[in-house]
C-alpha positions as CSV (number, residue, x, y, z in Angstrom):
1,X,-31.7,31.0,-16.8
2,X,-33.5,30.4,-13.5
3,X,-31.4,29.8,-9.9
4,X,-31.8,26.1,-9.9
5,X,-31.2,25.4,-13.5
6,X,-27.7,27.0,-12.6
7,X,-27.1,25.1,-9.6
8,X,-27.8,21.9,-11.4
9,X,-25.4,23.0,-14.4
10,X,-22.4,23.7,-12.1
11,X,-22.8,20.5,-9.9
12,X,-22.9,18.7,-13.4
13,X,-19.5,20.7,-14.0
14,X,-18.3,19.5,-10.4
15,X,-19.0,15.8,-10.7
16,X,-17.5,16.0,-14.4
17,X,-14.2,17.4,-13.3
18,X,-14.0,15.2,-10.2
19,X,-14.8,12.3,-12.3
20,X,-12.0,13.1,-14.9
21,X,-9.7,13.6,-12.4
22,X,-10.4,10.5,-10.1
23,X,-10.3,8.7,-13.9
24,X,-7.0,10.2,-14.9
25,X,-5.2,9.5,-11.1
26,X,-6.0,5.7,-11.8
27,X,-5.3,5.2,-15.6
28,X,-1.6,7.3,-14.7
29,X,-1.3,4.8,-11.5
30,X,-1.8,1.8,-13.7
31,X,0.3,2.4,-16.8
32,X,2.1,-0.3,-18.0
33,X,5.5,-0.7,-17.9
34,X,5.6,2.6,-15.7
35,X,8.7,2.5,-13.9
36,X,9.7,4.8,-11.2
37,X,13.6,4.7,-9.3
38,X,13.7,3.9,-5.7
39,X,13.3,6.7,-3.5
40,X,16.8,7.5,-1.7
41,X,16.7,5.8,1.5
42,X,14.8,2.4,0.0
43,X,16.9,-0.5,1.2
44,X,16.5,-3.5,2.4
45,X,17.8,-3.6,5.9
46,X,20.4,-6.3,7.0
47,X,18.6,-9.5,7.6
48,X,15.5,-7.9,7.2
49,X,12.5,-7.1,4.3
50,X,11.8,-4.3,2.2
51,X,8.7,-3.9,0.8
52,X,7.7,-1.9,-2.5
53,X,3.8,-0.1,-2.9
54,X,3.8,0.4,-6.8
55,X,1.4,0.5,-9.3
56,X,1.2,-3.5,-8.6
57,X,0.4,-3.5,-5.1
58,X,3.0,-4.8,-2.5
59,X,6.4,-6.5,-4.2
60,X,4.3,-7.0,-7.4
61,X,1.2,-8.6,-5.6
62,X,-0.9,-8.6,-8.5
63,X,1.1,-10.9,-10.6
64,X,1.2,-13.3,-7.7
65,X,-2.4,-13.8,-7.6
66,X,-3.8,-10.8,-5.0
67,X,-6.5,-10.8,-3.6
68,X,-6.8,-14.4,-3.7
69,X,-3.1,-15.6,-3.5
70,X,-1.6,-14.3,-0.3
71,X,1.5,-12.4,-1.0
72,X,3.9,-10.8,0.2
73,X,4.8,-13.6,2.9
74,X,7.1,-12.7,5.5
75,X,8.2,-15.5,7.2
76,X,10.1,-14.8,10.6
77,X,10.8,-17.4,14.0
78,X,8.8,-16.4,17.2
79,X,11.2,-14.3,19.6
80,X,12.8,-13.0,16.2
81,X,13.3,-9.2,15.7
82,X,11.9,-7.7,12.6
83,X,13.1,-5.3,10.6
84,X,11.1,-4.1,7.7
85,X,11.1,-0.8,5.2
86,X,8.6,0.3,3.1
87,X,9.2,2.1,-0.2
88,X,6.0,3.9,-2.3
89,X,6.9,4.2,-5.7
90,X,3.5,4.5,-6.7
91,X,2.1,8.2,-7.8
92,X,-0.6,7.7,-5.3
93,X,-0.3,7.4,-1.7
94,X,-0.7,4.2,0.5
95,X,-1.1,3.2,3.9
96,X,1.4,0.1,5.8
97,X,-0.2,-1.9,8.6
98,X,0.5,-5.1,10.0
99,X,-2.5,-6.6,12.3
100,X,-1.5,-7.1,16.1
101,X,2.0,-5.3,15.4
102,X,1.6,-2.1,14.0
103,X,-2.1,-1.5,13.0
104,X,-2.6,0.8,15.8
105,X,-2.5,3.9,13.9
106,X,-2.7,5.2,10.4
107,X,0.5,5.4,8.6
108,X,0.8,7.1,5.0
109,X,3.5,7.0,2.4
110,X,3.3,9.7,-0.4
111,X,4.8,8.8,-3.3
112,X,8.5,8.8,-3.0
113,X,8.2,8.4,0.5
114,X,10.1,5.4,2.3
115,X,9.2,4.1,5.6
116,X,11.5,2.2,8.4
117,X,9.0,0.8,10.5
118,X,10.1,0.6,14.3
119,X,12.0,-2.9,14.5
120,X,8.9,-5.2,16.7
121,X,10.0,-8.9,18.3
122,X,7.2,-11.7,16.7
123,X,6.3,-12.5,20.3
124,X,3.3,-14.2,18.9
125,X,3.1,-16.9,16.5
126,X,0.4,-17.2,14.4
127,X,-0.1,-15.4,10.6
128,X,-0.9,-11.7,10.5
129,X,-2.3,-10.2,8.1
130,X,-0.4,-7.1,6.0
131,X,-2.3,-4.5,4.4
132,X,-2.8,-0.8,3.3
133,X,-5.6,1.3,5.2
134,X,-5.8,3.6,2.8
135,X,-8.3,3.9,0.1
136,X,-7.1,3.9,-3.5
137,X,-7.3,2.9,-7.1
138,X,-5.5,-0.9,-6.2
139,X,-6.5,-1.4,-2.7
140,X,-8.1,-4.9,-3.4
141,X,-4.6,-5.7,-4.4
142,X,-3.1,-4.4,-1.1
143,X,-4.9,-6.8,1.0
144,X,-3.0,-10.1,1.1
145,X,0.0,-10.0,2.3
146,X,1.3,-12.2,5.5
147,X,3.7,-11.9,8.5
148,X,3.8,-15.9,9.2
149,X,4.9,-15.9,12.7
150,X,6.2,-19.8,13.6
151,X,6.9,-21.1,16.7
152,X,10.2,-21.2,18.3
């Protein structure tokens, strides 16, 4: 067997494997029924929002119509603090940004992971878009949610 023939046999064997595994990651993250305990530390804070990352996107945005339905909607008062925690129980990992208000840098939850984003004041109405950065097997579905910001 010549040199090349080789080198094309184990990039076939590369892309299979890859391929398998990238298959096997999303058909795992989108079994049905799956159902996986809140992290310790996953609570909704005291006037304030949690939101789950699952297998359905944010708080179960797929059965509310994501991409094309916004959801979730967070609706707060301009001037009002906000106080929101994010929970992944999802077996792949995804990102938490909120345009103007924390989209300034990339923030990952692993699975089991729970994040307390650092309480913000809306000091600008308007809606604001709430979404993951991070590439994976829902993203569409991780697109659509809102931070409606109303005047005071």
């Amino acid at each position: 067997m010549n040199l090349s023939r080789k080198a094309a046999i184990v990039v076939l064997i590369v892309i299979l494997v890859g391929g398998s595994a990238t298959a096997g990651l999303y058909l795992l993250s989108r079994a049905p029924g799956q159902s996986r305990p809140l992290p310790p530390g996953c609570v909704k804070p005291p006037g304030g929002f949690l939101i789950i990352a699952s297998n359905l996107g944010y708080n179960d945005s797929i059965t509310h119509g994501a991409p094309q339905k916004t959801w979730p909607i967070i609706t707060v008062k301009q001037g009002q603090t906000v106080d929101i925690v994010v929970c992944n129980i999802d077996v792949q990992a995804h990102g938490f940004q909120i345009t103007h208000y924390s989209d300034s840098s990339e923030v990952t939850l692993e699975p089991g992971q729970v994040l307390k984003v650092p309480p913000f004041v809306a000091d600008r109405a308007g809606s604001f878009q709430i979404y993951c950065e991070i590439f994976c097997s829902i993203h569409i579905y991780m697109q659509s949610g809102q931070l409606l910001v109303t005047p005071a």
